[in-house]
Every structure is written in C-alpha cells, then in structure tokens.
C-alpha positions in Angstrom: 5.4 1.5 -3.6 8.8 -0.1 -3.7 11.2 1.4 -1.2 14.1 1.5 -3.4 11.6 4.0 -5.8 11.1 6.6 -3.3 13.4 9.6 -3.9 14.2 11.6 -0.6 14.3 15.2 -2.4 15.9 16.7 -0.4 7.5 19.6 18.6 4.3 17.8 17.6 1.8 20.0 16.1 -1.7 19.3 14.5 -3.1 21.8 11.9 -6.3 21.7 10.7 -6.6 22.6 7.0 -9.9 23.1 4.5 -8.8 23.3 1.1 -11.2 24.0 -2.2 -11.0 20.8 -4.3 -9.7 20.9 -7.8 -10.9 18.5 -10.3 -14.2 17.1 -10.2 -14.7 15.7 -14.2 -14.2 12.6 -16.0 -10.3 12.2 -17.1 -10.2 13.0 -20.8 -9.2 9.6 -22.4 -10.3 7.5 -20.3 -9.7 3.7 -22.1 -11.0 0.5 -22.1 -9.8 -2.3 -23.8 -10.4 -6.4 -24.2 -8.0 -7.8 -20.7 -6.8 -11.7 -20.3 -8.7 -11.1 -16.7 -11.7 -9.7 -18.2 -11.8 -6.1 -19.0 -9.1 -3.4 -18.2 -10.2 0.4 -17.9 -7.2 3.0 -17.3 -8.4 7.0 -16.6 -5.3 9.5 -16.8 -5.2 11.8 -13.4 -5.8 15.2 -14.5 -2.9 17.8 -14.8 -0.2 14.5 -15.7 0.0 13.9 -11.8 1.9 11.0 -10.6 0.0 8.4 -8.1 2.4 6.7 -6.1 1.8 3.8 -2.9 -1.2 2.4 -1.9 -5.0 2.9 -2.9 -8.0 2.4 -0.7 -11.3 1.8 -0.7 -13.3 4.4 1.2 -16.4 4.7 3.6 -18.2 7.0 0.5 -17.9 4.8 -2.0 -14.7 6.1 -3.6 -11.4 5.1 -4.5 -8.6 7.1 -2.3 -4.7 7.2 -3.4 -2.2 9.4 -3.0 0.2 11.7 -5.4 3.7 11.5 -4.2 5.0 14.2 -5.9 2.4 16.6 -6.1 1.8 16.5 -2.4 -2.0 15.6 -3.0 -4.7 13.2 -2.0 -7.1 12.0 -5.0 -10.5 10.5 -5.0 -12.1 8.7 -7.8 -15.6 7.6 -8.5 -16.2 4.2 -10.0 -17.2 5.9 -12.8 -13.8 7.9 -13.3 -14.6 11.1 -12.0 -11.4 12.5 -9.7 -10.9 14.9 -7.1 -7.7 16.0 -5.7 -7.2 17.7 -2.2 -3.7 19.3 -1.4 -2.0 18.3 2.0 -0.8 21.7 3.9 2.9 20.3 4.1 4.6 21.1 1.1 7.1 18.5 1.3 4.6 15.9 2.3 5.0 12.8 -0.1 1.8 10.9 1.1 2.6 7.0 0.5 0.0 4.8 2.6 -3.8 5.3 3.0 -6.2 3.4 4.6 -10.2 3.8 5.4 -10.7 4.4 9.5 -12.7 3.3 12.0 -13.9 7.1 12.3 -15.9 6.7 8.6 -12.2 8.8 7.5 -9.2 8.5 5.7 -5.9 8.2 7.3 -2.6 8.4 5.0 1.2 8.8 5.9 3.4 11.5 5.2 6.6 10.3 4.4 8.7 13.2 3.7 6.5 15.3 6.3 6.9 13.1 9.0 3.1 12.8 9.9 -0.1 10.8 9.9 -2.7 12.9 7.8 -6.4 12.2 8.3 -8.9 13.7 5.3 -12.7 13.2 5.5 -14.8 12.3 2.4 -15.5 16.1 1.9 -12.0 17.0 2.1 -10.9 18.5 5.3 -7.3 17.3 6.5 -5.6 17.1 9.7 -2.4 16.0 10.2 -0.5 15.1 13.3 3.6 14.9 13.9 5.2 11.3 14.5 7.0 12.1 18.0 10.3 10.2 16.3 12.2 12.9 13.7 12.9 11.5 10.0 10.6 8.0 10.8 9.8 8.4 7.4 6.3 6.6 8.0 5.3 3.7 5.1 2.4 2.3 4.9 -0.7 2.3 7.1 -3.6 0.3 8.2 -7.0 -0.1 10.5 -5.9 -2.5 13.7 -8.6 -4.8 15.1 -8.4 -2.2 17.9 -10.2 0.8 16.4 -6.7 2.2 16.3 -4.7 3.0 12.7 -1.3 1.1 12.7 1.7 2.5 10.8 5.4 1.6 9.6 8.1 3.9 10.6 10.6 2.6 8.1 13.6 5.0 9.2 12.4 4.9 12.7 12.4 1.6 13.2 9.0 1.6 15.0 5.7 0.6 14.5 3.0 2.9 15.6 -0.7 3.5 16.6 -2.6 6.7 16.5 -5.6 6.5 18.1 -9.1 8.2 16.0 -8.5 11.2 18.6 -4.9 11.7 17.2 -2.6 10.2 20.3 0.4 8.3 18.7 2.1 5.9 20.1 5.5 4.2 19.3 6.9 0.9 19.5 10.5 0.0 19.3 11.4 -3.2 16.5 14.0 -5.3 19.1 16.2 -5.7 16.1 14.8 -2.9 13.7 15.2 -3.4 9.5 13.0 -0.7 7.5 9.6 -2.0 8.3 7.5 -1.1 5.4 4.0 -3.4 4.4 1.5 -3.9 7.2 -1.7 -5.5 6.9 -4.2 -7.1 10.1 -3.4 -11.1 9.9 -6.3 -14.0 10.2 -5.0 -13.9 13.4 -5.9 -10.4 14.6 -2.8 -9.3 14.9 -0.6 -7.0 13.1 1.5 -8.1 10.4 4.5 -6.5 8.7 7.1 -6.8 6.2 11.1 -5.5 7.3 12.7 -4.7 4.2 16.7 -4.3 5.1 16.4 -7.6 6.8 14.4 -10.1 5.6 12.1 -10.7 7.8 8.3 -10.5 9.0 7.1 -9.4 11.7 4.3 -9.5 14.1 2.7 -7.2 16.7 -0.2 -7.4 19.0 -2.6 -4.7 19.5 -0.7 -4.9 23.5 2.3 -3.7 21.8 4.4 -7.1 21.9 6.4 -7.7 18.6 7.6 -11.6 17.0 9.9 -11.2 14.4 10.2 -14.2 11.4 13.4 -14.8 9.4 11.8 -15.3 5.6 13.3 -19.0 4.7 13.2 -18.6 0.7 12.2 -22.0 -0.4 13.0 -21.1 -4.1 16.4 -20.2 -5.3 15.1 -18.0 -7.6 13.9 -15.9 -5.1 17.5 -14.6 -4.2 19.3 -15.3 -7.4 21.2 -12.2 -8.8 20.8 -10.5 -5.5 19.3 -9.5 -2.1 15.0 -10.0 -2.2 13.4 -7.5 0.1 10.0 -8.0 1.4 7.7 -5.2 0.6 3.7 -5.7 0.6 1.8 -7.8 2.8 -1.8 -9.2 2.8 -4.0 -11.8 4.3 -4.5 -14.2 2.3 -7.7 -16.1 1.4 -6.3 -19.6 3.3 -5.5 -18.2 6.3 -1.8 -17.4 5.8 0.3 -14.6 5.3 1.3 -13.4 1.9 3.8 -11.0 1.0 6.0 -9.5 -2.1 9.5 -9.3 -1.8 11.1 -7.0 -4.5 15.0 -6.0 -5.7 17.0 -8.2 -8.4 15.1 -11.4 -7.8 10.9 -10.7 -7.1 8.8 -13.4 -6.0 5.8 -14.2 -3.5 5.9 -16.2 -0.7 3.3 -17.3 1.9 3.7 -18.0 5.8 1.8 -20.1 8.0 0.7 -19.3 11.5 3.1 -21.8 12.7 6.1 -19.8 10.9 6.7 -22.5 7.7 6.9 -20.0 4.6 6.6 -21.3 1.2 8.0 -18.8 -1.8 7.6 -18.4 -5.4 9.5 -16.8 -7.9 7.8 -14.5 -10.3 10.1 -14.3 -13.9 11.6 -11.0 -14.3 9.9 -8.9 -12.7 9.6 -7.0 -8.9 6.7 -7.2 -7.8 5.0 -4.8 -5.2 1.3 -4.0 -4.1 -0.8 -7.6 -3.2 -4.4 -7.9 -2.1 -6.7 -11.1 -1.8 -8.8 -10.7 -4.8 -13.0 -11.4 -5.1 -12.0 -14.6 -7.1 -10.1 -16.0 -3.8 -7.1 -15.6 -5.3 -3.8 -13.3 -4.7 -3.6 -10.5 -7.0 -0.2 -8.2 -7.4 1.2 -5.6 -9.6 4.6 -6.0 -10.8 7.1 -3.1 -11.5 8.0 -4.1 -15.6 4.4 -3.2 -16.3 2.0 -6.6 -15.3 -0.5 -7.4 -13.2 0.1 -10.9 -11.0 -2.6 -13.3 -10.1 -1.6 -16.1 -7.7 -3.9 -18.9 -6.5 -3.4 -20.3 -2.6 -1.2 -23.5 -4.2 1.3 -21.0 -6.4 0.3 -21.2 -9.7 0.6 -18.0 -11.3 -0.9 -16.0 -14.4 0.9 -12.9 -15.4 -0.9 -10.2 -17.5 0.7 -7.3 -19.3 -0.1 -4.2 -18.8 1.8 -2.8 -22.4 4.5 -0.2 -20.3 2.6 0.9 -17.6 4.2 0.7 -13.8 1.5 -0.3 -11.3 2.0 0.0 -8.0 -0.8 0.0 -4.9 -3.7 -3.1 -5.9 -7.0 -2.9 -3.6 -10.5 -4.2 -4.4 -13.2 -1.3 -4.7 -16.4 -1.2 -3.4 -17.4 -2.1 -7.2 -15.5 -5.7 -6.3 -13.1 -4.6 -9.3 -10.0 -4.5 -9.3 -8.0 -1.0 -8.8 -4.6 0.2 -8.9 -2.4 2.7 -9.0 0.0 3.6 -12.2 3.0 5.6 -11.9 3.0 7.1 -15.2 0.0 8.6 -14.7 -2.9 6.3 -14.4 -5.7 4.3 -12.3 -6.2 1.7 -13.6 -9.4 -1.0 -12.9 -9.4 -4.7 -13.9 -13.4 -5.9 -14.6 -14.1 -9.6 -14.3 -15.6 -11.9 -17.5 
C-alpha cells in the first residue's frame, strides 16, 4: 500500500485472542474474463470489505491479506472461498503480512502499534512495538528465522523473534522506511520513502543506506518519486517501486549502480518476481505491470480497479489485492 493512501483516523503487552471465523463461502460474483496475460479472475470480499497492503502466500495453502479498515485478517482458498478473522485491537489497521518460519502468519499493525501473529486456524497474538506511534509497514521472514519489520514513523527496523522478543534498530539518518524484502544477498533490504533512498541491514543488526540515482528524468518529473515496494529480483538485483507524481521502477546492483524506468501515468506500488522470470507490479490508476530484467514493460488494465499488494500463490498464479473490494488472480496462457 502507498504510504501517501493510508489515513491515520484518528508498556508492552501480548494478548492472546480466539475468535469464531466469519465467512467461509464462495464470494457471490466471483468473475472471470479473457486477460492480455492470460486469464484474470476477481472474487468480491464478503460484506464490501476493503483489502489494503500486502498478500501472502501461506504454509496451508491459502492466500493471507489484510483489511485495513475493517480491522480484519482474510484468508482465501484458490478456489475463492474466504475467511475473515478479527484482530482484538480495534484500531488495528493490519498493512504487512508475511508466512513465518513457525508454519504462521505474522502481520503488522499500523495504527495499533504491534506485530500480530495468526495461525492457519485462526488464533492471534499480538505483541507491542517497544517505540510508541512506529507506525510498523511492512514485514518479512529474515534468513535468520526471525520476521523483520519497518517502523516507518519510528524510524527503525525491527526483528521479533518466533517466541515474540522484538528488537529495534535505529536508521543513522532515518526517512520513513516502508518495503522490505530478503536480498540475493541474504540480507535485508528496504525502501525509505521521505528520502530517497534504499537501505540495507544485516541479520547482525548493521545498516548501509543507498541514495536512489534516477537514471530517467521521468522518474522525478512533476514532482518528488518516493520508493515504496521492494523485491528480489530474478537477476540477482534489487527491484523497487517508487510512487508520488512521477511512478517508475528501478533496479540496483550489488555494487550500488541503479538503473530506473518510468512507467506512463501511473504510481505504481506492490512488485514481486513473477513464475515467468519476470517483475510483476500493480499500479494505482487501475493496471497491472509486467517488467522483464532489461526494462521492457507491458501494462495491462484492469478497467477501474485499484490494486495494491502482488504475491505468487502456491497455485503459481498471480494474486493481488484490490482496494475497491476485490482479490484479484491473473492465470497464465
């Protein structure tokens, strides 16, 4: 989810919650239709709920995202049939999830402060971020067997632990860190927002920050770029999205050399290394992005839809997120 999109309406604890799942059927609705990329299926989220940030594919088998507004996890089957699990703080606004080490999922809270952790049948704990209004982003497993998460108010990254121990580490020159993904290098990888930069931390703790050198004009034209999502890509680089007036996608080297390209009126967001080897992203106007390792670009439309998250499912499709309402999957010809 783009940072700019999330509205802030208006001592460490953990509490252990079960909640009775509602949900449980097929989405009334449910379409498919003929897709440039193949075949496009979108299911409507029971109720009109609103998915929001990333998606995840999960140690059951599932699809897990998260509903911003509604305070609630969802689940999906890969045949459509959803799930929904309510997080015990009311003001929660989950935005990352990730699958753990621990066969779990872990998911931030960003209005709640917290790290939640659900298991496939539903039971959540959630543990308090020792830094008040971090606002935690987005979230990831670490090559450690630790999850690794962006405090983008805090200026932090942190690592809780399967056990729930959390600990914080301090950006030298702090910008919003939001995106964070596990690099071809085994380190950790993240995108600063307010100031243009990557950065990169070891599992030790020790953080290399990387002014972004826009190669492309475009990039910045009409306006300040941010970088948002981050992947590793199928060449062995970096990949990111940088969103705000001027959207594109740029790429960075182990040795630091970024290359970036502009994507045409649009900000894009979510961005995953696709099953075709290539670098799938959603884009805010309503599109999906498809990017090989070189930079050429295909852009699909999505007719009015606002995508967000992007993952591949254990299906090897292609899933997303939709803000108006929708997951959306992307079969192959």
């Amino acid at each position: 989810m783009n940072a700019t999109r999330l509205l802030r309406l208006a001592c460490p604890l953990l509490v252990l919650f079960v909640f009775v799942p509602f949900g449980g059927s097929l989405p009334a609705h449910a379409q498919s239709r003929p897709f440039a990329a193949g075949q496009i299926t979108q299911y409507p989220l029971p109720q009109g709920h609103t998915p929001f940030g990333s998606i995840a594919k999960g140690p059951d088998g599932n699809l897990w995202f998260l509903e911003y507004p509604a305070n609630l996890v969802g689940k999906m089957t890969t045949q459509g049939v959803v799930t929904e699990y309510r997080i015990p703080t009311q003001t929660s606004r989950p935005v990352g999830i990730t699958a753990g080490p621990d066969g779990n999922l872990w998911f931030t809270e960003w209005w709640g402060n917290k790290i939640g952790r659900i298991t496939p049948t539903g039971k959540i704990t959630e543990y308090s971020i020792p830094t008040p209004n971090a606002y935690p982003a987005d979230i990831t497993a670490g090559p450690d067997g630790n999850l690794w998460f962006t405090e983008y108010d805090g200026e932090r990254i942190g690592k809780i632990t399967p056990k729930g121990h959390i600990t914080e580490y301090a950006l030298p020159r702090g910008g919003g860190p939001y995106g964070i993904t596990v690099g071809p290098d085994g380190n950790l990888w993240f995108t600063e927002y307010a100031v243009h930069k990557l950065g990169k931390i070891t599992v030790q703790g020790h953080i290399t920050q990387y002014r972004i050198h826009y190669t492309s004009r475009q990039c910045t034209k009409g306006g300040v770029s941010n970088p948002y999502g981050i992947t590793a890509g199928p060449d062995g680089n970096i990949w990111f999205t940088t969103a705000g007036f001027a959207g594109c996608v740029g790429k960075m080297t182990m040795q630091g050399h970024f290359t970036t390209y502009p994507i045409p009126a649009s900000s894009p967001a979510g961005i995953t290394t696709g099953p075709d080897g290539n670098l799938w992203f959603t884009e805010e106007v309503g599109a999906i992005g498809r990017m090989t390792s070189q930079g050429i670009l295909t852009q699909y439309s999505l007719g009015g839809t606002s995508p967000d998250g992007i993952t591949v499912g254990p299906d090897t499709n292609l899933w997303f997120v939709e803000t108006v309402g929708e997951i959306g999957m992307i079969t192959w010809q």
